[in-house]
N, C-alpha and C positions, 0 to 999 in steps of 0.2 A: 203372751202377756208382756204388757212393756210399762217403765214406772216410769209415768210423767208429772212433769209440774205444771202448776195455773199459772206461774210466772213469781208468784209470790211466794215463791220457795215452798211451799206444800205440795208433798208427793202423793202421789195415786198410781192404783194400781188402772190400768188402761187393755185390756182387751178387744183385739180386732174384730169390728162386725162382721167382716166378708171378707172373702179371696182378696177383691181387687184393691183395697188397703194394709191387707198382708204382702202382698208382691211389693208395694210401695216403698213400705216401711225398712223388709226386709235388706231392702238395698243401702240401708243405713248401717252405716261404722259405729262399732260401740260406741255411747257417750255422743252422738250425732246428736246435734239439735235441729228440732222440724215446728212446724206451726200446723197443728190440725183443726183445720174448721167445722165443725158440723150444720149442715143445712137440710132445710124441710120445703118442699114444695108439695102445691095442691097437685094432685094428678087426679077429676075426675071424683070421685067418693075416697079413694082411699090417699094416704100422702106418701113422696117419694124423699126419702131420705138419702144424701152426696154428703161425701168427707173430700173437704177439700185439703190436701198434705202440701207444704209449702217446705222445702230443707231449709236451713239457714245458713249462712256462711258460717266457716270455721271461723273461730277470729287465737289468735294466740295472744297466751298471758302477756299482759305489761311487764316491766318490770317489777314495778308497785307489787304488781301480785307474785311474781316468781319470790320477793321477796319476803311475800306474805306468806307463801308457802315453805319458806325456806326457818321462819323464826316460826311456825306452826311445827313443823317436823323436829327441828331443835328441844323447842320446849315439850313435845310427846316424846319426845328417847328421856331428855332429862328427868321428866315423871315417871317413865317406864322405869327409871334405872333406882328410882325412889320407891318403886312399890318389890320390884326385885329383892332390893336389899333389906325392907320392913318383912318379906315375906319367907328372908335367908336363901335366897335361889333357887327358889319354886316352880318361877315362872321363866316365861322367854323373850326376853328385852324385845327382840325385835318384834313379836308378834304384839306384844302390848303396844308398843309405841306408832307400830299402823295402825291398829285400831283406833288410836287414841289420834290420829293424824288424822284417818278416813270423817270420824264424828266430828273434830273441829272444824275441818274442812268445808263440811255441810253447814257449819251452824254460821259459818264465818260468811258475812253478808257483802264481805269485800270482795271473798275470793268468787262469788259466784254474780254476782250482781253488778259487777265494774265493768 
């Protein structure tokens, strides 16, 4: 199972139809982005179905975005260290503040879409 997007930030969960697009895929580095196409042709009475897998290039963050990522993780430790202290030392700064980094991350249309 692998979780993709339509490009419009909406995640899916994606399961391989067959071998020869599990060998495809599997050559993918976590977090790899790829373009899968699905096609139908007539074949005779019944129809043949091809995925075509396309990788994408890597591309590395801007700046813009290293920054965006940098005032995203700031502002989740500084919440993390707000709910710590409303909570008396409960919780664990640093595991709240990636979580709270991982979910801003996704929702943040700059970091993923630029």
């Amino acid at each position: 199972m692998y979780i993709v997007s339509n490009g419009t930030g909406e995640e899916y969960s994606f399961f391989c139809p067959n071998t020869a697009v599990y060998e495809q895929l599997k050559t993918l580095k976590r977090g790899g982005q790829f373009e899968i196409t699905k096609t139908a042709k007539q074949n005779g009475k019944g129809i043949k179905i091809d995925y075509i897998i396309k990788v994408l290039e890597e591309t590395k963050p801007t700046a813009q975005q290293r920054d965006n990522y940098f005032d995203i993780m700031l502002a989740s430790y500084e919440d993390a260290l707000k709910i710590q202290e409303k909570l008396n030392g409960m919780v664990d700064v640093n595991r709240i503040s990636i979580t709270l980094f991982i979910a801003r991350s996704k929702l943040s249309g700059s970091l993923i879409n630029s």
